[in-house]
C-alpha positions, -999 to +999 in steps of 0.1 A: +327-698-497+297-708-477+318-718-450+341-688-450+313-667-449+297-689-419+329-688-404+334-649-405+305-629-421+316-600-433+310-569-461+344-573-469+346-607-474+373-624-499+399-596-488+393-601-453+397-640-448+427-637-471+441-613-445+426-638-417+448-669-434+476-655-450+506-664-432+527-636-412+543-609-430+524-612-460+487-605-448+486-574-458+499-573-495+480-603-505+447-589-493+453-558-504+457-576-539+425-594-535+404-567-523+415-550-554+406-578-579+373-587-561+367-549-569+376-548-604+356-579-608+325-567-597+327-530-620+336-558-648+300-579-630+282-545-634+294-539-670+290-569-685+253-571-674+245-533-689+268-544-718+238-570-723+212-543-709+224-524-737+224-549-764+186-564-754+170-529-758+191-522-791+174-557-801+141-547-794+144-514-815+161-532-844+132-559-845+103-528-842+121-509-868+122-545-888+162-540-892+160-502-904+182-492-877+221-486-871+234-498-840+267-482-831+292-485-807+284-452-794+252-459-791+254-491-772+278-469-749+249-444-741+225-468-731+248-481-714+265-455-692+225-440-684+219-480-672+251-474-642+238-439-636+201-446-631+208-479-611+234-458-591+203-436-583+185-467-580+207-481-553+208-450-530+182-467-514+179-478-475+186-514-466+153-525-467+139-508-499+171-525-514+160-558-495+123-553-515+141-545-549+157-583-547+128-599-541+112-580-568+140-586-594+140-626-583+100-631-588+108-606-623+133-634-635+114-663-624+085-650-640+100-641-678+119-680-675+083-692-669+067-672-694+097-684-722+090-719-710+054-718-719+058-692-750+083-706-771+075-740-775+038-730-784+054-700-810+079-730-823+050-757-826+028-730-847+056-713-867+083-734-873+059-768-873+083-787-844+109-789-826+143-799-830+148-838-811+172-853-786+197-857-810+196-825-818+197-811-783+217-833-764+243-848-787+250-823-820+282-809-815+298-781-844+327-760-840+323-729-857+361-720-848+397-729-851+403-741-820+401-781-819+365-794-806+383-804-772+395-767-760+361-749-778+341-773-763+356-760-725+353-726-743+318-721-754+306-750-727+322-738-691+321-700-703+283-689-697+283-711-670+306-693-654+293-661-661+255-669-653+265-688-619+289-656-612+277-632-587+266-653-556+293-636-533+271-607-535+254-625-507+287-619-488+292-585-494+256-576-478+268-594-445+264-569-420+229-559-435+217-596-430+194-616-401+215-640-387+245-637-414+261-669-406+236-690-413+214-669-443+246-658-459+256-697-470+220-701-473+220-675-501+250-684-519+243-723-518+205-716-529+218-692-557+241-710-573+214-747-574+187-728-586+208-708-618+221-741-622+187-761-624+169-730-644+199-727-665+198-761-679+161-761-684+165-729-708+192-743-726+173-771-734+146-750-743+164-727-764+182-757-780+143-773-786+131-743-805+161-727-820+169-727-860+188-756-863+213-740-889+238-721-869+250-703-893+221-686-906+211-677-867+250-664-860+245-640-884+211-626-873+204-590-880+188-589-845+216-575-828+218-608-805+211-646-815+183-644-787+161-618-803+165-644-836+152-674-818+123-654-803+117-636-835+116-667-855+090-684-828+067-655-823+071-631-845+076-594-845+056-584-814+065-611-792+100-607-799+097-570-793+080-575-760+102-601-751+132-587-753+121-554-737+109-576-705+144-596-703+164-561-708+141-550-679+152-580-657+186-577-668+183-541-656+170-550-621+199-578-618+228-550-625+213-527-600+219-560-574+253-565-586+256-526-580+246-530-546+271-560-541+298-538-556+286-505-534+294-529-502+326-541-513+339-508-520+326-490-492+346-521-467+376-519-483+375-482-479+369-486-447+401-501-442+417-476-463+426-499-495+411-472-521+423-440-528+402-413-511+393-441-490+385-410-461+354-401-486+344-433-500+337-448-465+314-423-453+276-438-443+247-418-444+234-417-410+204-412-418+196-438-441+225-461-435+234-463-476+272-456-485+262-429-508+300-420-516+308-455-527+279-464-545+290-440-570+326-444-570+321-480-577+296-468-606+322-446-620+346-471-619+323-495-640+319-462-664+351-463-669+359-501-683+328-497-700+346-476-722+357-512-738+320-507-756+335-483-778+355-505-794+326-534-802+337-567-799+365-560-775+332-554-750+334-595-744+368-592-724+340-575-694+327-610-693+359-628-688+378-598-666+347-604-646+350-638-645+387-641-638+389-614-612+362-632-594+376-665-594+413-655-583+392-639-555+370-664-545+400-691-547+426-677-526+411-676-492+402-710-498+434-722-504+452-703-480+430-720-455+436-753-469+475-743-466+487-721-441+454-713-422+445-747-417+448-744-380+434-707-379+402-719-394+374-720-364+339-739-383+306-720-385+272-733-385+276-742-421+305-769-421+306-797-443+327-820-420+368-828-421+364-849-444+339-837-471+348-799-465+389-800-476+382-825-505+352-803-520+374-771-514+403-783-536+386-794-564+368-760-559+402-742-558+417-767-587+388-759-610+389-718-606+426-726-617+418-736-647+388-708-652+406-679-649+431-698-676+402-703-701+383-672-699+420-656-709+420-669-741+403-655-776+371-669-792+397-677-824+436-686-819+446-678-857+445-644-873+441-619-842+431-582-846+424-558-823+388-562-826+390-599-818+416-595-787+403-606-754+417-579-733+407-597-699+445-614-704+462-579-705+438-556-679+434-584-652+470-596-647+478-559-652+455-551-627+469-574-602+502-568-610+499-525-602+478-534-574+510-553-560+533-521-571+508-499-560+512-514-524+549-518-519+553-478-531+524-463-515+494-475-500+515-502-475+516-468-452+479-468-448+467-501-455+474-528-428+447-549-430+408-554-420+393-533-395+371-559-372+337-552-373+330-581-349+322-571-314+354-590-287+334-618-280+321-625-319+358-620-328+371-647-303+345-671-308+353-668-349+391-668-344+396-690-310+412-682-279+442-703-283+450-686-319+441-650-303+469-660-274+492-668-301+490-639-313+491-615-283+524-639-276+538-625-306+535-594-303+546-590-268+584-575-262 
C-alpha cells in the first residue's frame, strides 16, 4: 500500500488504483465494488472503536458503583451513538486543527501505554505479591472453545492483531491534505503499522505479566470488560476507575481519526459520483475546506450498523466487517497490479525494488486471503444462536454482492470511474507517456 500510495496519492485511494489496474471493460464495476467496501469498512472502523468507547466508560461506572449497576444494550447504544455525534462535531474542523488533534491523540496514547507500563507492574508486585513468569507468558496455551487449538489459536492470535494494526490507510485517505504526499503518506502507514506492532507486543506481555492467571475467573469479570479486571485487581478501585476513564478518552480521540479517515473517503468517492446523493455529499466548505456534508453522512452511516449494539454480542461482527472490508480493499489493487496492471504500474519514491516489491506484495495479498476467511467465522462452531452469530459473514459478502447489483441496474449511468485530481503533468509522470498513448490509441475512431 505504501507503494501504491507513493505511486498515486490520492483521498480516494483503494478505489482509485483498482480503477487505475483493472483491466479494460471492467474498471469501473470493480472499483465501484471496492470504493463501496473500503466505505463500509471504515463506518464498521468507526463502530467498533465507540463500540469499545462505549464499553470502557460503562467499565468505569460499574467499578465506581462497585458492580451496583445494569449495563444494557440500550445503554451501551446511547453512549455510543452521542460518541459518532460529538466526534462528527469534533471533525468539522479545518485541516490543520484536525492535523493538531492527531498529534494530540498520538502523544494521549503513548502517554496512557507508558503510564500502564509503569503502573501495573508496581499495583501487581504490591497487590497480587508477583508476577506471573515466562512460562506463563510466553508458552501457556488454553482453549476455552470448541474449535481445535490449531484454528482458535489463528482465531484469538491473528484477530486483535488485525484489528489494532487496522486503520493505517487512513494515511491515504488524507492525501491531498498532506506535505509532500508521496513520500509522508508511505511514511505514515509504514511508521504506523511498526510502532502498533512494537507497542502492541510490549502490552501483551505486560498484561500477560500481571493478569489473574485463572482465565476463567477473569472471563467472567463483572467489570464489563476483562481489562477493567486486570486493572482492578492491580490497583484497586480508584486506579481502575481512572484508568479506564483515560483509555475510553484515548479511545475517543482515535475514533474521531478514523472519522476523519472515513469523512475523506466518502467525500472522494462522492466526488466521483459512487454514493447516492453524491451531488450533496461532495460539497467542500470553501471557507474552511472540511467536507461538512460527508462527514456526517459517513457518521450516519456508522449510526446505522451500530444498531448491531442492540443486540449485545452480535456487536463483535463490527470488528470482523471492519476487518474483512478493509482487507478485500486493501488486497485487490495490489493484486491487480501484480496481474493485469503489471505494466501500468509507474514506481514512486517509495519502491521496494523488482525483486523485493512483487514477492512481499503476494504474500501480502495471500495472507489478507486468508483474513477476511478467519474473521468470517464464530467464536464457537457448535451450538449457534443468534446472539453468538458473527454477522460479518452475512453483511459483508451481502454488501459486496448489492454493491455489484446496485451497479449493473443503476449507478453504472453515473459512475465511470475516478475523477483525476492530478494536475496533466502529475498524471503523466504517475501513469507514463507510453501507457497514456496507449490509451488515446484506443480510443481514437
Amino acid at each position: 500500500m505504501a507503494e501504491n500510495a507513493s505511486a498515486i496519492p490520492t483521498a480516494g485511494g483503494l478505489y482509485y488504483w483498482t480503477y487505475h489496474y483493472a483491466p479494460k471493460g471492467y474498471k469501473e464495476v470493480i472499483s465501484f465494488v471496492i470504493g463501496c467496501s473500503n466505505s463500509l469498512a471504515l463506518a464498521a472502523g468507526v463502530c467498533s472503536i465507540d463500540y469499545g468507547f462505549a464499553e470502557e466508560v460503562l467499565a468505569a461506572v460499574v467499578i465506581s458503583k462497585d458492580g451496583n449497576f445494569e449495563v444494557t444494550n440500550g445503554k451501551t447504544y446511547g453512549i455510543f451513538a452521542a460518541a459518532v455525534v460529538s466526534m462528527a462535531f469534533l471533525t468539522c474542523m479545518a485541516s490543520g486543527a484536525i492535523a493538531r488533534l492527531q498529534t494530540f491523540s498520538i502523544i494521549c496514547n503513548l502517554f496512557i501505554i507508558v503510564l500502564l507500563f509503569i503502573a501495573l507492574p508496581i499495583g501487581s508486585k504490591v497487590n497480587r505479591g508477583g508476577f506471573n513468569d515466562g512460562k506463563f507468558i510466553f508458552g501457556t496455551f488454553e482453549n476455552l472453545s470448541d474449535w481445535n487449538n490449531g484454528w482458535q489459536f489463528c482465531l484469538a492470535g491473528f484477530m486483535p492483531a488485525v484489528w489494532t494494526i487496522g486503520s493505517f490507510d487512513s494515511c491515504v485517505h488524507q492525501s491531498e491534505e498532506a506535505k509532500d504526499a508521496k513520500k509522508s503518506v508511505p511514511i505514515g502507514i509504514i511508521g504506523s503499522i511498526t510502532v502498533c506492532w512494537i507497542l502492541g507486543w510490549l502490552i501483551i506481555i505486560v498484561l500477560a505479566a500481571c493478569m489473574n492467571p485463572d482465565l476463567e475467573t477473569l472471563l467472567d469479570t463483572n467489570y464489563e470488560i476483562v481489562m477493567a479486571q486486570i486493572i482492578y485487581d492491580a490497583l484497586g478501585k480508584r486506579w481502575a476507575v481512572a484508568f479506564m476513564a483515560l483509555i475510553a478518552f484515548c479511545q475517543y480521540l482515535m475514533g474521531a481519526s478514523i472519522v476523519t479517515a472515513i469523512s475523506r473517503q466518502v467525500w472522494a468517492f462522492a466526488r466521483d459520483d459512487g454514493l447516492p446523493f453524491s451531488k450533496y455529499i461532495k460539497i467542500v466548505n470553501k471557507k474552511y475546506s472540511v467536507p461538512f456534508v460527508a462527514i456526517f453522512a459517513a457518521c450516519a452511516a456508522s449510526l446505522a450498523l451500530g444498531l448491531l449494539c442492540l443486540d449485545g454480542p452480535a456487536a463483535s461482527a463490527l470488528f470482523s466487517l471492519a476487518v474483512a472490508g478493509n482487507n478485500l480493499a486493501w488486497s485487490t489493487p495490489t493484486f491487480l497490479r501484480l496481474t493485469c496492471g503489471r505494466d501500468v504500474f509507474r514506481p514512486g519514491p517509495f519502491y521496494l525494488g523488482k525483486f523485493w516489491s512483487p514477492v512481499i506484495a503476494w504474500i501480502g495479498v495471500i495472507y489478507q486471503v486468508f483474513i477476511i476467511i478467519l474473521v468470517m467465522f464464530p467464536s464457537m462452531q457448535h451450538g449457534l444462536e443468534p446472539a453468538t452469530m458473527n454477522y460479518a459473514c452475512v453483511i459483508g459478502p451481502g454488501i459486496w454482492l448489492l454493491s455489484w447489483v446496485y451497479y449493473m441496474c443503476y449507478k453504472k449511468k453515473y459512475y465511470h470511474g475516478p475523477k483525476s485530481n492530478l494536475s496533466d503533468e502529475d498524471y503523466s509522470q504517475a501513469v507514463g507517456e507510453d501507457v497514456i498513448d496507449e490509451i488515446l490509441l484506443h480510443k481514437s475512431p
